[in-house]
C-alpha positions, 0 to 999 in steps of 0.5 A: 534484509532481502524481503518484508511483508507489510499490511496497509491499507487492509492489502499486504504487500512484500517490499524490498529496499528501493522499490517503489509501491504504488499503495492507498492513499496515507494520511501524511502529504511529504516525507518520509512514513514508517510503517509498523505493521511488518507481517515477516521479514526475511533475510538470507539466513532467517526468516521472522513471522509475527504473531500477527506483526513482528515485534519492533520492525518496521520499515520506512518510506519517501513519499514520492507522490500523490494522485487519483488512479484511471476513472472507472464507470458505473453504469446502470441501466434498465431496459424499457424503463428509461432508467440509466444512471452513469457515475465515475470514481477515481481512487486516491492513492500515495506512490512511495519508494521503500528506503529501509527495513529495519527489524528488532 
């Protein structure tokens, strides 16, 4: 297979085999993770749409690792007011490196 095209995580992604993907955060912890969501596949020769997904596809995964991205700050402030409030949030994510794409 050259290329698919997976939805996780409400974002769509192409992916190919021995790429890694730095993605949401899944619920699994180690291992492997197969998603079955596959929007297309395409190799040389064909290329397969799914209405929405494609019908026995799927593509699996090693986890590689989890963590928390760079902190992004919120600041609000109002002048003349003393009013000012600071908030910080780093989002959870899953680094996972695509093994096989397998289609129907």
């Amino acid at each position: 297979m050259d290329f698919a095209v997976i939805k996780t995580g409400g974002k769509q992604y192409i992916v190919r085999e021995g790429d890694v993907l730095t993605i949401e955060k899944l619920p699994v912890d180690t291992g492997t993770f197969s998603f079955e969501q596959v929007l297309l596949i395409a190799d040389g020769e064909q290329t397969v749409v799914g209405r929405p997904f494609v019908a026995g596809a799927s593509v699996s995964a090693t986890i590689l690792e989890e963590g928390k991205g760079v902190k992004k700050m919120v600041f609000r402030y109002k002048s003349k007011t003393r009013y000012k409030k600071k908030k910080g949030h780093r989002q959870p994510y899953t680094k996972v490196k695509i093994e096989k794409i397998a289609s129907a």
